[in-house]
N, C-alpha and C positions, 0 to 999 in steps of 0.2 A: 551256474555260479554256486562254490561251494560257500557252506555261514562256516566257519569252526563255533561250535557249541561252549565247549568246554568253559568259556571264563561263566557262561549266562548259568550253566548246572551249578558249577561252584559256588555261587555268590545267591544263599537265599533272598529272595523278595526282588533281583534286578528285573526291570525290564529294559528292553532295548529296540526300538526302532530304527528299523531299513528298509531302503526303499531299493527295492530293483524293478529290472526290465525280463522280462524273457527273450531271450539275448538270439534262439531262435529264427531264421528267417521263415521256417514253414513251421505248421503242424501237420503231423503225420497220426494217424488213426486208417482203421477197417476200411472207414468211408472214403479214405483218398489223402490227399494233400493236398495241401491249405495255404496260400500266403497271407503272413503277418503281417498288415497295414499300418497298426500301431499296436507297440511292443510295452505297452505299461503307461508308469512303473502302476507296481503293485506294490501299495506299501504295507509290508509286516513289522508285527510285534512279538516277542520273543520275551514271555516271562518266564522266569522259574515262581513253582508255585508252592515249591517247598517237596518233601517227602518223598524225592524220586522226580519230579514231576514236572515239566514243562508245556505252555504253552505257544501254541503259533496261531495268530491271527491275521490276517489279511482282506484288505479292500482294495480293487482295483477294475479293472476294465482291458479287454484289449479286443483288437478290428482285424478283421478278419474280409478276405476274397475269396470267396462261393460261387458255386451255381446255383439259382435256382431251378428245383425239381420236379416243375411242371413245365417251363420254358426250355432252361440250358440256359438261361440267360445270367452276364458277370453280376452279382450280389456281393455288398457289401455289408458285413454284419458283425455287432457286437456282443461279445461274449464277458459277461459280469463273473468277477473272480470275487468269492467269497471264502475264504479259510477259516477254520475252529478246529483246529487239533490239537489232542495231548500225546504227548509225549513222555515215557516212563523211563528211567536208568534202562530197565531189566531190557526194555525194548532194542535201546542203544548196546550193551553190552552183551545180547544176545543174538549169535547172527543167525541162528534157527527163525527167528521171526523176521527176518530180511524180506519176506513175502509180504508182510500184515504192513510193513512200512520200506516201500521202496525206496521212498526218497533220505533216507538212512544210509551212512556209509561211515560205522563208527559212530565218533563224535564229531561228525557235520554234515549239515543238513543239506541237500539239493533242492537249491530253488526251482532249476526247469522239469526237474520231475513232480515237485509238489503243483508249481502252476499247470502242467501241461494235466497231471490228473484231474485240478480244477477245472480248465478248458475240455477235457471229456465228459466229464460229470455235467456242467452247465450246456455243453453243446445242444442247441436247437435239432428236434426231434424232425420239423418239416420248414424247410426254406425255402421262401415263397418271393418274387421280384416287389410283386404289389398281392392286395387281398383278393382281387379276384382277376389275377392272372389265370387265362383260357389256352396255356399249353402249346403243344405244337399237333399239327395234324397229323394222326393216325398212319396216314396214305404219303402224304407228300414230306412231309417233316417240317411246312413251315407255321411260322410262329404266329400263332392266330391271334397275338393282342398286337400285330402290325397290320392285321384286315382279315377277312374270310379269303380262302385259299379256291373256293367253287367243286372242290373233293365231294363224291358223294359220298356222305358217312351213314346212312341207312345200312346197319347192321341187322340182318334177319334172325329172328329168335329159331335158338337150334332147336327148339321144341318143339314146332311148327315145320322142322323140317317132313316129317312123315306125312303131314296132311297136305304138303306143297307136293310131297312125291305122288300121293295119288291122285292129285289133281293134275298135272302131267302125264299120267299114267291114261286117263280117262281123256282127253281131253280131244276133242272132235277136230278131225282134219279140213 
């Protein structure tokens, strides 16, 4: 969703309140893609703060379908949308700095690119089903907080592999 800016620059001391959604059905990032469970709203505020200068603030929330990365198992999770940005004329009327603010195009704003930076920025580092989800087996693949698999998982330390070789080596027929 595009805002058109222009009236909120013009008109020192306005502020203005909107409420959108991220309109969205995935999020797409490095780590994959993502379905949107619940899509907002996020509601923003848009002042001019005088001198060039605009603000955008935003509180919202939105839900999100994961995996978690010890299991594989479907995760649903919410991601808290928090905004504080300013916003300058020189920024708007210069499209060399189209890097520094992407969600700029001219004089209006991009909602699903300022949300979708906030949903990167906020995204969960480790997504977990429960606190102590027990993964999936090593050997068989299955999901050890549905019971023990009977896999032997005795890993031999590779450190010890030289003193297992001369024991081998020596060992009486």
């Amino acid at each position: 969703m595009l805002l058109n800016l222009t009236d909120i620059l013009s008109n020192e001391g306005k502020t203005e309140e909107i409420s959108v959604v991220y309109e969205s059905g995935f999020f797409r990032s490095d780590q994959g893609q993502f379905k949107v469970l619940q899509n907002g709203p996020v509601i923003l505020t848009l002042s001019n703060r005088g001198k060039g200068e605009m603000s955008v603030t935003g509180k919202g929330s939105l839900q999100f379908r994961t995996r978690c990365d010890r299991c594989l198992g479907p995760v649903d999770i919410t991601v808290p949308i928090c905004i504080d940005e300013v916003i300058g004329t020189e920024q708007i009327e210069n499209p060399a700095d189209a890097d520094e603010c992407p969600y700029l195009k001219g004089y209006q704003l991009d909602t699903e690119v300022l949300i979708g930076n906030e949903i990167l920025i906020n995204w969960p580092g480790k997504i977990l089903c429960k606190e102590d989800c027990k993964g999936i087996c090593a050997k068989c693949g299955k999901d050890l907080n549905q019971g023990d698999c009977g896999c032997d998982t005795f890993i031999p330390d590779p450190r010890m592999a030289v003193i297992k070789d001369i024991f081998n080596a020596n060992k009486e027929v």
